[in-house]
MISEBA-54285 format. One line per field, with one value per residue (C-alpha): residue number from 1; x, y, z. Coordinates in nm, 4 decimals. Example, Ala and Ser with C-alpha at 12.3 -4.5 7.8 and 13.67 -1.06 7.14 Angstrom:
BEGIN
num: c(1 / 2)
X: c(1.2300 / 1.3670)
Y: c(-0.4500 / -0.1060)
Z: c(0.7800 / 0.7140)
***
This chain:
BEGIN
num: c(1 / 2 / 3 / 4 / 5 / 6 / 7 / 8 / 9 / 10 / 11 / 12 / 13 / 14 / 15 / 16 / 17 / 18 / 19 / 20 / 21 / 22 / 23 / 24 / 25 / 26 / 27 / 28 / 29 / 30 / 31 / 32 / 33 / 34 / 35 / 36 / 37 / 38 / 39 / 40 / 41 / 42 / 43 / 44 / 45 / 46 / 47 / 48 / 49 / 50 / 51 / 52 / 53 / 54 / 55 / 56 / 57 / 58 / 59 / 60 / 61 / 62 / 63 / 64 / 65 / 66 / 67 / 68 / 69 / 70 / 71 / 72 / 73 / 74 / 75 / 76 / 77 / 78 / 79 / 80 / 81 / 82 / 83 / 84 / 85 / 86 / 87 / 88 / 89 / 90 / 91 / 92 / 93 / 94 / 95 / 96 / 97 / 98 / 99 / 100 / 101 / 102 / 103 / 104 / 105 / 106 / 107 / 108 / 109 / 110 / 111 / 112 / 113 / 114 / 115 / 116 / 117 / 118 / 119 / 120 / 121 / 122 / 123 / 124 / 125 / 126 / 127 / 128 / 129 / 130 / 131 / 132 / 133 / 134 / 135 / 136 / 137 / 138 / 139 / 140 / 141 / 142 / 143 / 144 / 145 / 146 / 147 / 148 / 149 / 150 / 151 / 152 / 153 / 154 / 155 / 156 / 157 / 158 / 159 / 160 / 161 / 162 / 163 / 164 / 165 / 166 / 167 / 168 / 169 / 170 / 171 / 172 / 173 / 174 / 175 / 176 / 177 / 178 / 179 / 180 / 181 / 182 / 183 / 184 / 185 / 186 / 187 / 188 / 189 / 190 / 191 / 192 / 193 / 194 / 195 / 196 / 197 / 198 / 199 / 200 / 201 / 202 / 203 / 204 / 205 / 206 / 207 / 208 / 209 / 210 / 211 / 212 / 213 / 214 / 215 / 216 / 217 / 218 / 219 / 220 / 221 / 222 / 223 / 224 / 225 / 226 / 227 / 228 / 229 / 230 / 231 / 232 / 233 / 234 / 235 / 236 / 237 / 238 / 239 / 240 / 241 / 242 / 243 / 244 / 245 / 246 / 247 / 248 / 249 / 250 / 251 / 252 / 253 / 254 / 255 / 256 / 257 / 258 / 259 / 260 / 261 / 262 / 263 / 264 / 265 / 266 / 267 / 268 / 269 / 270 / 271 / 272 / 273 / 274 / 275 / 276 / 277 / 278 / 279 / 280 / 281 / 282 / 283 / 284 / 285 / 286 / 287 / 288 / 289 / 290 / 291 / 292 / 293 / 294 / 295 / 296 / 297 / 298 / 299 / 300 / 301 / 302 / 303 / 304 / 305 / 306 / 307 / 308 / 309 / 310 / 311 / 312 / 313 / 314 / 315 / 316 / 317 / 318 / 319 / 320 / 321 / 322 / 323 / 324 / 325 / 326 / 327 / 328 / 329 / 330 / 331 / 332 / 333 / 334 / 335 / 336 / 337 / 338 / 339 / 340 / 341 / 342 / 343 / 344 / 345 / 346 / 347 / 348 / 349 / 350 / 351 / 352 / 353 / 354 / 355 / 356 / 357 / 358 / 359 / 360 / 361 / 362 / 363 / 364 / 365 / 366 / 367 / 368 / 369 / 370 / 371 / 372 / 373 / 374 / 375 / 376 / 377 / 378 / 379 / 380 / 381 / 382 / 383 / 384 / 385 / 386 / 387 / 388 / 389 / 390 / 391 / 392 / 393 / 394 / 395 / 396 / 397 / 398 / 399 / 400 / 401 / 402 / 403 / 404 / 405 / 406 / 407 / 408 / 409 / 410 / 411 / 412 / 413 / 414 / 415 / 416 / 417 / 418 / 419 / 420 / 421 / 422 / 423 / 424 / 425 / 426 / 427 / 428 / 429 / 430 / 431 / 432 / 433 / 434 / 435 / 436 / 437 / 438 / 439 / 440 / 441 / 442 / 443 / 444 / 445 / 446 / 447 / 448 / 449 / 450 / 451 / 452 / 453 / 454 / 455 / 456 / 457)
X: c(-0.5427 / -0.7749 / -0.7058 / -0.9869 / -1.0378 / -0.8249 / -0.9706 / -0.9985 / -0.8175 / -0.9267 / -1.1213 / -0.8637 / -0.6357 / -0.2574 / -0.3228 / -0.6288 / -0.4364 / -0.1451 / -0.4402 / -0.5834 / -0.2041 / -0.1401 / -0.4786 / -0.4661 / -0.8247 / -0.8205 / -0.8422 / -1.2189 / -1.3070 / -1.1476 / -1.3178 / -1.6544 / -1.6302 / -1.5537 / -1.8396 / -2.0851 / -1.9898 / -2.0348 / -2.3507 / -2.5861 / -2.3360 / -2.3607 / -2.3081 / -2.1515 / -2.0526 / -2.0261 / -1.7155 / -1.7607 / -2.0583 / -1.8898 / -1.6178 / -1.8735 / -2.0964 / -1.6999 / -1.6337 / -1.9985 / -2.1520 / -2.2346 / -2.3036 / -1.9354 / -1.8014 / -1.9713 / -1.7933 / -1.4677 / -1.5083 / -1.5977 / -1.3142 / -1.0846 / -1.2302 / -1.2066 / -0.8086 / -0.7768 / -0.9093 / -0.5588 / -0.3556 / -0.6009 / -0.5292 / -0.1883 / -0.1321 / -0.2242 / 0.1062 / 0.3097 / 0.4018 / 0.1812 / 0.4351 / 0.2688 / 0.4206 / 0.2145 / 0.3894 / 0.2481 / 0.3181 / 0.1611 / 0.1539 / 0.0469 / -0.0266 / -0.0213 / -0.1790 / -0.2121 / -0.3564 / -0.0997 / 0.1668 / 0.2654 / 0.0958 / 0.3883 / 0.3721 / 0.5532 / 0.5865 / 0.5651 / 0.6420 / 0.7611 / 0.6800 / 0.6640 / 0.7507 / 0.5197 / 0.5551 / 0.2842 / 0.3493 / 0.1158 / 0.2851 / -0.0020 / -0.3302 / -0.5312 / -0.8035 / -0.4892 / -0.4076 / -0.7658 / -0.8610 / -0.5639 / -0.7266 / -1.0152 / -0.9049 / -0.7455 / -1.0691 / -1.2585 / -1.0082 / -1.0409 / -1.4156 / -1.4400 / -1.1982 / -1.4420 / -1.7303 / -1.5536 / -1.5168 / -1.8691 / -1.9436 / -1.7425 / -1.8673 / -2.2498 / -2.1506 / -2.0434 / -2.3732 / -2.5581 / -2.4426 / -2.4650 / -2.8199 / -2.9146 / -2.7321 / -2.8876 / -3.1698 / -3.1950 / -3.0966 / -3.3933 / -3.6210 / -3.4866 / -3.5572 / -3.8886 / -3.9805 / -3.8323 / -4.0217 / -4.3268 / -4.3226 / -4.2172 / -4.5588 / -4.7375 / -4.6126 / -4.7204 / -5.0274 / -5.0692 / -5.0368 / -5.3043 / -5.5472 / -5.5025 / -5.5136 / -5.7892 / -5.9522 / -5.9066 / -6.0056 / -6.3302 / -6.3724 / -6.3429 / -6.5820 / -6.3277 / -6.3590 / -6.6212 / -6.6347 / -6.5217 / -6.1966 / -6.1236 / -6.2551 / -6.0125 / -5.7530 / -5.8047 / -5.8280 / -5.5110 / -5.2982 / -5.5106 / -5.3122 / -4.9822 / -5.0415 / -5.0866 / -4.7979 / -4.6001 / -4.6458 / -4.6057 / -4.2396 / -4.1889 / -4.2016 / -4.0030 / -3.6829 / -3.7374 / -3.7354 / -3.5113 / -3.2726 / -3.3183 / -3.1955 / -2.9044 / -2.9053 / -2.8967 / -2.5930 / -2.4146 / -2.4445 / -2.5634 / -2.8069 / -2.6961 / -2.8632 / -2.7888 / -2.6052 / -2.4205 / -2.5984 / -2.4929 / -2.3605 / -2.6024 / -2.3513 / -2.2249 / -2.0245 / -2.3328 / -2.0319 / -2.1872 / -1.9936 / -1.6075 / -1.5790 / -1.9030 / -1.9375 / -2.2083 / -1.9934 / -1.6793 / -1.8733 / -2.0544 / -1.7025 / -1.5501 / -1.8299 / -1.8091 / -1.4959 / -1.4674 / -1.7564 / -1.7012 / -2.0410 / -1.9969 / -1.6356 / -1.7058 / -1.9965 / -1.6871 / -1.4503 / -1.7689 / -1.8165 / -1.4544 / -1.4625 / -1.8032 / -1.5603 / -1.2971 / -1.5538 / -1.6144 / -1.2555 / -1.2075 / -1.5560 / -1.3649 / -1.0996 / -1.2622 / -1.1606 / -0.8349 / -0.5614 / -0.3725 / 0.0074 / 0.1951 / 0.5046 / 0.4725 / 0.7980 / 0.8131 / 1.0555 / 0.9475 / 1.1120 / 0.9394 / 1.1117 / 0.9250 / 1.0662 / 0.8741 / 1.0168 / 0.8783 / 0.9033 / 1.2405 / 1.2576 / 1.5111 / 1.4031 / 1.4366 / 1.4268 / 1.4469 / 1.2169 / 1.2029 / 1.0021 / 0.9650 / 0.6957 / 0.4975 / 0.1296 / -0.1154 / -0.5157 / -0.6910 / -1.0645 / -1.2820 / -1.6512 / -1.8516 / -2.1483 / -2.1612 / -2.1096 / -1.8450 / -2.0479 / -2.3188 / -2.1328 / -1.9484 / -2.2985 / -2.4226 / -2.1264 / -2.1757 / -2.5343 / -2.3970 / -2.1798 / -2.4260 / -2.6371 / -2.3207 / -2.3076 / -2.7169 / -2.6133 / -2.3337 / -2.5341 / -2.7785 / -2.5491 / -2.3984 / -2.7242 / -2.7949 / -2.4661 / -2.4865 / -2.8275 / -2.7732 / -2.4428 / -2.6377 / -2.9070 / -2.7125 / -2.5190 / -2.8338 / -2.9783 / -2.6148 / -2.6783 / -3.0548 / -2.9967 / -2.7860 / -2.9779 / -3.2982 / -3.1473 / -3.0538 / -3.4808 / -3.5572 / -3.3969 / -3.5266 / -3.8833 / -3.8223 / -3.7221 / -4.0252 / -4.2539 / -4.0907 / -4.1986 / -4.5349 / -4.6071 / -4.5126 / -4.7316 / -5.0045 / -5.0130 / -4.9934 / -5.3250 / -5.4842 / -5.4221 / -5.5875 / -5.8399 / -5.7725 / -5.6798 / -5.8046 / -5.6659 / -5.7085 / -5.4924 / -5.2225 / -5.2135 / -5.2352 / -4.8791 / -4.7521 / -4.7528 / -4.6513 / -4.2894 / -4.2531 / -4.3203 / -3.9947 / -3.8032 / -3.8508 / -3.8229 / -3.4982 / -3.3723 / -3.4474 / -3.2664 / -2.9454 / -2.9119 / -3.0081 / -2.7838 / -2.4692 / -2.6184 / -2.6487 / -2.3039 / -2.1452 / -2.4116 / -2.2147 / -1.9244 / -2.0058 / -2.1233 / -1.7888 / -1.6421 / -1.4004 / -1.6058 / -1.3680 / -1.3516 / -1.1918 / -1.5390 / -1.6715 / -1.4128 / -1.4702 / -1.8950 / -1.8010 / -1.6188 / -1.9471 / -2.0786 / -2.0822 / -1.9329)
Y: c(6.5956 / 6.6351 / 6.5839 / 6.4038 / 6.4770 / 6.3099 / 5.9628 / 5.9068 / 5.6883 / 5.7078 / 5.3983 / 5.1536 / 5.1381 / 4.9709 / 4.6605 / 4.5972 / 4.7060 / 4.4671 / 4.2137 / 4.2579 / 4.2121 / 3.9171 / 3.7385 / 3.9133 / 4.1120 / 4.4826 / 4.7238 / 4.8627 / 4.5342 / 4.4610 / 4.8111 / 4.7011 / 4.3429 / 4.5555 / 4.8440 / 4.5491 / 4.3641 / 4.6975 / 4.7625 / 4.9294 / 5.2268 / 5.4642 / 5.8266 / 5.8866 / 6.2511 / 6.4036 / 6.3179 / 5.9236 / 5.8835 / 6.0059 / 5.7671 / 5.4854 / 5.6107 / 5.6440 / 5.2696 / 5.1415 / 5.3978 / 5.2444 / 5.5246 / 5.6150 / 5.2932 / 5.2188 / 5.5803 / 5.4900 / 5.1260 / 5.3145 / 5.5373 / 5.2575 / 5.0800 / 5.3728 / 5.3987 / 5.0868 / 5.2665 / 5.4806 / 5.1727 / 4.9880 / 5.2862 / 5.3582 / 4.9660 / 5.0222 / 5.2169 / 4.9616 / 4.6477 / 4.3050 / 4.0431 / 3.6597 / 3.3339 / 3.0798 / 2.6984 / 2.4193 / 2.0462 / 1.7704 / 1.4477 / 1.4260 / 1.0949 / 1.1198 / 0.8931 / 0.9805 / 0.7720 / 0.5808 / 0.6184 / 0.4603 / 0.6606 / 0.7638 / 0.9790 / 1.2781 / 1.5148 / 1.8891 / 2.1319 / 2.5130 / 2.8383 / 3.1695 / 3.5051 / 3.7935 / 4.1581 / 4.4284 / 4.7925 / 5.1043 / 5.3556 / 5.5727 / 5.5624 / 5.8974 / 5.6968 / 5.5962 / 5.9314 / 6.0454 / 5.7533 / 5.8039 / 6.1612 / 6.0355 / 5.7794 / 6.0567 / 6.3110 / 5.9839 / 5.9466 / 6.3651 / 6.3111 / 6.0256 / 6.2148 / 6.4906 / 6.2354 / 6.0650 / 6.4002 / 6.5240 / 6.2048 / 6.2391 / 6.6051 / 6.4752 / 6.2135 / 6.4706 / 6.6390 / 6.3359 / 6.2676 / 6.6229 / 6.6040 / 6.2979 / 6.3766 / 6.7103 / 6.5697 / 6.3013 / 6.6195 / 6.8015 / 6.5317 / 6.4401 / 6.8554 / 6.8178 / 6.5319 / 6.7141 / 7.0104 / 6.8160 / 6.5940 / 6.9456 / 7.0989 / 6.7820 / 6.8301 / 7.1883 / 7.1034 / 6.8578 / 7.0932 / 7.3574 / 7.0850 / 6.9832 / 7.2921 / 7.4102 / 7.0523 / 7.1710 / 7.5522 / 7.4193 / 7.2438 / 7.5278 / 7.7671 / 7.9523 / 7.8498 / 7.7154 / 7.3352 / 7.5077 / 7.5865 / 7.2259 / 7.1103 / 7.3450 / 7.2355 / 6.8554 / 6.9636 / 7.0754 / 6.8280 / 6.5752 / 6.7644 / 6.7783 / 6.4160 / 6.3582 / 6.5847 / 6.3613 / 6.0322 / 6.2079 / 6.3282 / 5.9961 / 5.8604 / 6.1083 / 6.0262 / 5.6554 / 5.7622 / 5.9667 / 5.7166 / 5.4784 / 5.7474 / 5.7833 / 5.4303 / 5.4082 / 5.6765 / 5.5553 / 5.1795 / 5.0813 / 5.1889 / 5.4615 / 5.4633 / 5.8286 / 6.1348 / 6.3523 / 6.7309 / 7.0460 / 7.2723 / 7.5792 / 7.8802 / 7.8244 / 8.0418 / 8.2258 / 8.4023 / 8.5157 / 8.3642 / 8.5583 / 8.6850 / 8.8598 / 8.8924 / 8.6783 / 8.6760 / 8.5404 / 8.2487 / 8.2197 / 8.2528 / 8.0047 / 7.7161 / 7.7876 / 7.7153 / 7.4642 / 7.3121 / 6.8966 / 6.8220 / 7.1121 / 6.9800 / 6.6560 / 6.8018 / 7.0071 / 6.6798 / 6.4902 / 6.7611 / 6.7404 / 6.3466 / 6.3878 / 6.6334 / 6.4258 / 6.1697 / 6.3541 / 6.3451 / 5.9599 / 5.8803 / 6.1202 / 5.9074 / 5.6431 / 5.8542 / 5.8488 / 5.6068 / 5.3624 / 5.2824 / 5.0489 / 4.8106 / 4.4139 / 4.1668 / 3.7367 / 3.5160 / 3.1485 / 2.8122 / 2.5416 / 2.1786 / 1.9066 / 1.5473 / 1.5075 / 1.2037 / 1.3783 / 1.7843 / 1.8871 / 2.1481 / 2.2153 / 2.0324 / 2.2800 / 2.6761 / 3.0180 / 3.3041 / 3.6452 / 3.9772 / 4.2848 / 4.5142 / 4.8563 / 4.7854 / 5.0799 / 5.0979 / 5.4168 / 5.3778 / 5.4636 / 5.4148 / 5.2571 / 5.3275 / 5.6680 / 5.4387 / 5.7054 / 5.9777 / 5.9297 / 5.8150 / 6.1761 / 6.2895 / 6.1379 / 6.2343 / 6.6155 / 6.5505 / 6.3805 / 6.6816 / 6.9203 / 6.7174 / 6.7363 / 7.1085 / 7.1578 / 6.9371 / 7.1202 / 7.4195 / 7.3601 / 7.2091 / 7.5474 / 7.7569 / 7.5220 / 7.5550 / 7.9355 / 7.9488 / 7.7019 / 7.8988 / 8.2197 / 8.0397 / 7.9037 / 8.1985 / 8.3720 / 8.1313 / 8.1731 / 8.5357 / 8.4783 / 8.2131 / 8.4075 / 8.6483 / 8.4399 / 8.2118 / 8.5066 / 8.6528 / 8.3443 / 8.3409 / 8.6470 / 8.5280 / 8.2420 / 8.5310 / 8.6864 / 8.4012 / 8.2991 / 8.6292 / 8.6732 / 8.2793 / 8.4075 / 8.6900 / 8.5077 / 8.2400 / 8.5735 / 8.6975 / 8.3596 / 8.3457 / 8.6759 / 8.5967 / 8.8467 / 8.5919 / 8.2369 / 7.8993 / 7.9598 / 8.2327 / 8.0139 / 7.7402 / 7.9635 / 8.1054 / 7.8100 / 7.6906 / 7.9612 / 7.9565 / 7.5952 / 7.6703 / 7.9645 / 7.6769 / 7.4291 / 7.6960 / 7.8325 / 7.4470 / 7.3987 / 7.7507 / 7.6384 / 7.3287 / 7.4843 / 7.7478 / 7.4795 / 7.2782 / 7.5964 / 7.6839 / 7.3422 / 7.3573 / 7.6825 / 7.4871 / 7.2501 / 7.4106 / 7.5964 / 7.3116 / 7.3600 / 7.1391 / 6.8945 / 6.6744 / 6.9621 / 7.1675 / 6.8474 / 6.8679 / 7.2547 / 7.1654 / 6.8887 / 7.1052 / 7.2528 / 6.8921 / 6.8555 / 6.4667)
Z: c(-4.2865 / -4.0246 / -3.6445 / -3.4414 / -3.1051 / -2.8177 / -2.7166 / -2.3229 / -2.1291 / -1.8053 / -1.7319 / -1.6187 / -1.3039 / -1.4096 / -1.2713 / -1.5166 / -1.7956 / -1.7044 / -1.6752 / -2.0194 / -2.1474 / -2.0271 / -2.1367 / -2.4843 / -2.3993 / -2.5516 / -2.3114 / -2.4676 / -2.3724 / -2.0570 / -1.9997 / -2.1280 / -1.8713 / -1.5708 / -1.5924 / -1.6860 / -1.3803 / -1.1674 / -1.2137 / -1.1027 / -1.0348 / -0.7163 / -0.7365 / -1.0896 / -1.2065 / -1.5661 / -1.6496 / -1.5147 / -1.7064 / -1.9712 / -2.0145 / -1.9768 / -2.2949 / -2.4599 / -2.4047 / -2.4909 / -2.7161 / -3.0048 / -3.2976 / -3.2065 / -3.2808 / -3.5761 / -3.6831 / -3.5746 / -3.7402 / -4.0631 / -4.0370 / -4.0240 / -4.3306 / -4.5152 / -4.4620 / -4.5907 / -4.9557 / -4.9243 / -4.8962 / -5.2312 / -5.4174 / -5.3654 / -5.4730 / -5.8297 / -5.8365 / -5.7919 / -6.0196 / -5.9847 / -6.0135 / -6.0824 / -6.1041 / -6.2986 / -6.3284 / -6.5498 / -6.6410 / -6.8493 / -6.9162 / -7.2910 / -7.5144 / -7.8958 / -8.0809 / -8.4397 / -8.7381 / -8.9236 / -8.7167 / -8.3571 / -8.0343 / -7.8115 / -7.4605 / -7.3329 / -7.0509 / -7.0692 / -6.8286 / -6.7607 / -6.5325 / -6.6082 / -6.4059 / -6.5013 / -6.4306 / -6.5022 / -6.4280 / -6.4853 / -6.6068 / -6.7523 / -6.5727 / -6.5215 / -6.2932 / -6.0456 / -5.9593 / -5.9236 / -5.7603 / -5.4970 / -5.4613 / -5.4156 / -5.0919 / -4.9488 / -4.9152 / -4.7725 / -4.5379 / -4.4360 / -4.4599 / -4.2283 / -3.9669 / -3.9375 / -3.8684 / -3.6308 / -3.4683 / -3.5280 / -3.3536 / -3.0385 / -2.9933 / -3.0136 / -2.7814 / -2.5714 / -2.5940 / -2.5827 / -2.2110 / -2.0838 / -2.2246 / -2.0435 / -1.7155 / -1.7083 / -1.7995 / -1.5228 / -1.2386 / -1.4058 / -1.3108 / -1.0070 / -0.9033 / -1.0685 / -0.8259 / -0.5481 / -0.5841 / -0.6508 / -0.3128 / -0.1027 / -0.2839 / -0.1916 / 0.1663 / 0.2130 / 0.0665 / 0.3095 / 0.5861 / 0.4509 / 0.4308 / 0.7917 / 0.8959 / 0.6975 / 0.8663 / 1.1974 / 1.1345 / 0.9505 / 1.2623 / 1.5048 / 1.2654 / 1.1530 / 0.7554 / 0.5178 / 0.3980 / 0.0372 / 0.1884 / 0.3050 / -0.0533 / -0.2065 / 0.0149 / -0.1001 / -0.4076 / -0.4211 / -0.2297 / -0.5475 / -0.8193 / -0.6220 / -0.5891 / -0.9423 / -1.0372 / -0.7923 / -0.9795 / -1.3185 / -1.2221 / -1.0838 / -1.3782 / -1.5639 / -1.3360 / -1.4702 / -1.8229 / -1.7533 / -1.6042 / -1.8860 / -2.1732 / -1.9379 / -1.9397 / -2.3025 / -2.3060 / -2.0918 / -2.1523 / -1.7893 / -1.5235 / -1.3095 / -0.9098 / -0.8741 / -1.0267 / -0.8594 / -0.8377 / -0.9875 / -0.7661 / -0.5560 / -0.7586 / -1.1151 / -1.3252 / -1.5373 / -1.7876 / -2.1693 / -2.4532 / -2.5298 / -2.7267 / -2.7233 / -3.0461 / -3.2753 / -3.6004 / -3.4370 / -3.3846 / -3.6641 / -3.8510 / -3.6338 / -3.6977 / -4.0929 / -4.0795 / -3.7814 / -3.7519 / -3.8796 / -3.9843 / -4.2479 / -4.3181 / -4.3888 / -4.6198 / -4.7809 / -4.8214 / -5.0118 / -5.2672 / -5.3510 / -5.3681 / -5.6303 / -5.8096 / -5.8495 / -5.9345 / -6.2341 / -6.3822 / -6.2439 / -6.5103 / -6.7340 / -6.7703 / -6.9167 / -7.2736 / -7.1687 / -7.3100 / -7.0994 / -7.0978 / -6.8979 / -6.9102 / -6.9319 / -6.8705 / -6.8480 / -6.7848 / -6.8912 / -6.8967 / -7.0818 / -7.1048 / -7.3272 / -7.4342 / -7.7496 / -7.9391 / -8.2882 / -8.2804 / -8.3743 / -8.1027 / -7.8414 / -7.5273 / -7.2813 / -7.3658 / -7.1533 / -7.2751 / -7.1734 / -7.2951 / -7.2324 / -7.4180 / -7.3899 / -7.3732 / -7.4969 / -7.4725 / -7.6942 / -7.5856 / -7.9011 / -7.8243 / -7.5821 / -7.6380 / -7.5006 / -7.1241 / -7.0406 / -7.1327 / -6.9484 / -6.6360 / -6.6497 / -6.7273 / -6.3718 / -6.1686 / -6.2459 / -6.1395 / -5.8052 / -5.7467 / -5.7643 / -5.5048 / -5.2740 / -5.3223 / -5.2381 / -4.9283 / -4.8489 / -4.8453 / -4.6111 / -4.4036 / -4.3837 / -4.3195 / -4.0535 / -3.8965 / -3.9085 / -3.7753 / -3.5323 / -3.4085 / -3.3959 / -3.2130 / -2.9366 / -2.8742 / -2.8686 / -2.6202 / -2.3675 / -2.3427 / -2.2751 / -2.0432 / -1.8107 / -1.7810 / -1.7246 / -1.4548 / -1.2824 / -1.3174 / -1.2168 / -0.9100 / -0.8227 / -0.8841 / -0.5978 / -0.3964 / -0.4263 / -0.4495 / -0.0854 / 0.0117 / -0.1037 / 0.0584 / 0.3237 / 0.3628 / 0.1949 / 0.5027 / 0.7041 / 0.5804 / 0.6052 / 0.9709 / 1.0121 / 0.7530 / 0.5150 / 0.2557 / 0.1143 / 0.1396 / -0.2767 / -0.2496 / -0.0534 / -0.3252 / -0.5834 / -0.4268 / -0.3123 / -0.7141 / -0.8690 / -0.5642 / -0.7024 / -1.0252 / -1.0356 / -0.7988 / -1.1370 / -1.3804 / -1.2498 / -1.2423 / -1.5788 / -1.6772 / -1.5201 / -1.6888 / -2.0229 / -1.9828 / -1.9818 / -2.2377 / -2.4647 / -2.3912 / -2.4715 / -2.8058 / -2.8950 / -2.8857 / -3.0514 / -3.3483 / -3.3694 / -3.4021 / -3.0178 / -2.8408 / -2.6579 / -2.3051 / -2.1399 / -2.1602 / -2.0108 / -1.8076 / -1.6889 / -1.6415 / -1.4246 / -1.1370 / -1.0812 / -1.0157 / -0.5990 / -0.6345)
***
């Protein structure tokens, strides 16, 4: 059987949970009244947002209401196991009238106690097989699902701090900008610089402008897919912390991981449980040419005061019998139906297959994408370094008039540019990391758990 991953707990304090008992409310939606009533929410981290999108998230509990109705198939198919036991009771009220002689009436009545017990079935036993692979397959979507939820939220709430930076970056460009224009206002004024310089000046503080209202709007998208995730609107995030661990993946080597996710990964598990349930599939259509034996046994009372039939009154009856079914044709039915489950079986095994390529590329990918990351946010720091420095010696040799107000705004982009560049890196770096997880199938809350200490709450 598999084991799904750990559901969290961490939403109520005790005296909620002692409310919910006491009114009959679950405590998912107890949960759900409270973070409704809250909102909008101030200053959430990771691993709050996360618990939110666990309570509301909707794919997840459309998984987790699927995995439940699929249990239920266990219990169905276990049943035809046991005996069916009926009780079936009649009585009438007859009237006789027959030609030449007098019309009388009577009263009939009885019951009868039926048992019916399999005791031969081959499509029982696969069928219970059968129950018990959906039941392993829906486990490892259910898990499959929490994992992507996991991803889901890191990717919005990284996604949000990304555009918060971006905006940030843009308004201190727009700023600067705004000082080389006056400047190059009141230096045009004094003779110092040509008209072109102020136009290039104002052209410039235009674009940072624009770039300002663009990111604008990309925080409010970006809010409302964190919205979506998490199931309310969120004011503000918490930021990710100045120094982060920047560690490559360990072990540092590509197959371990690639080993791992084949055989950890749940997406390419559950694709393993559904070509064994088409397999079996085959042998349950199979046993459509196989016979059937199983054991009958009544009891029956029947009491009648007929006037005219010489029969006892009242009379006990019991039986007990063998019942067998051979299956000789049908029409080539069966035949066919095996015919169409081999066909659905190979399907499942095409599916299953590129479910594993992807996995293993995917795996390779992301690890990949770690070790470049860590070595890229650590570049791109170094490029604001040295942006900061050439600005600064680029305003140098505009006071001295060595170089142009271009050559400032030139700079000044490209130091924002590595400032937004390098923000970007460090968020892709931990989504890349919790991706390699992920497709290894070890993804859990605890690496949710280890991202959010670098979270300054």
């Amino acid at each position: 059987m598999l084991k799904t991953l750990p559901l969290s707990k961490t939403c109520f304090p005790e005296i909620l949970t002692q409310y919910s008992l006491k009114k009959g409310i679950s405590t998912a939606c107890l949960c759900l009244m409270v973070t409704a009533a809250a909102s909008p929410v101030q200053a959430e981290d990771l691993l709050e947002v996360y618990g939110m999108a666990f309570q509301s998230d909707p794919i997840l509990k459309q998984i987790i209401a699927q995995k439940q109705s699929v249990g239920e198939g266990s219990v169905q198919a276990f049943a035809r196991f046991l005996p069916t036991i009926g009780l079936t009771g009649t009585t009438q009220q007859i009237h006789n009238d027959t030609a030449g002689f007098s019309s009388y009436d009577y009263n009939r009545h009885g019951y009868s106690l039926d048992l019916n017990q399999s005791i031969f079935d081959n499509s029982n036993y696969v069928n219970y097989r059968i129950a018990n692979l959906q039941i392993n397959k829906a486990e490892a979507n259910l898990s499959a699902a929490q994992q992507d939820l996991i991803i889901r939220t890191a990717d919005a709430y990284f996604g949000t701090l990304s555009a918060i930076d971006t905006l940030e970056f843009a308004k201190a460009q727009r700023k600067a900008i705004s000082r080389q224009l006056e400047q190059a206002k009141r230096r045009y004024e004094v003779g110092i610089i040509a008209i072109t310089d102020v136009h290039e000046a104002k052209a410039g503080y235009d674009n940072a402008n624009a770039q300002v209202i663009a990111a604008e709007n990309a925080l409010l998208v970006a809010k409302e897919t964190l919205r979506e995730v998490a199931g309310q609107y969120i004011e503000n995030v918490s930021p990710l912390a100045d120094k982060i661990p920047l560690d490559p993946p360990s072990p540092a080597n590509i197959q371990h991981w690639v080993d791992q996710a084949l055989s950890g990964n749940y997406t390419l598990l559950a694709a393993r449980e559904d070509t064994d349930v088409q397999r079996e599939t085959i042998n349950l259509k199979r046993s459509g040419h196989y016979p059937t034996l199983g054991l009958t046994a009544s009891y029956g009372y029947n009491k009648s005061n007929n006037p005219v039939v010489f029969t006892p009154p009242q009379y006990h009856e019991r039986t007990i019998g063998l019942n067998v079914s051979i299956p000789i044709y049908e029409g080539n039915a069966v035949t066919s139906r095996t015919r169409q489950a081999q066909y659905d079986f190979q399907h499942s095994q095409d599916v299953y297959d590129e479910i594993r390529n992807s996995t293993e590329k995917n795996t390779r990918s992301s690890y990949l994408n770690v070790i470049s990351e860590v070595s890229r946010v650590e570049a791109l720091k170094q490029a604001v370094i040295s942006n900061e420095s050439a600005l600064r010696a680029t305003e140098a040799g505009f006071e001295v008039g060595t170089r142009t107000i271009v050559d400032v705004l030139n700079v000044q982009r490209d130091l924002y540019r590595a400032k937004q560049d390098h923000s970007i890196a460090r968020y892709t770096y931990i989504l890349n990391v919790l991706r390699l997880k992920q497709a290894s199938g070890e993804l859990a809350r605890a690496d949710l758990e280890t991202v959010n200490g670098w979270i300054v709450k």
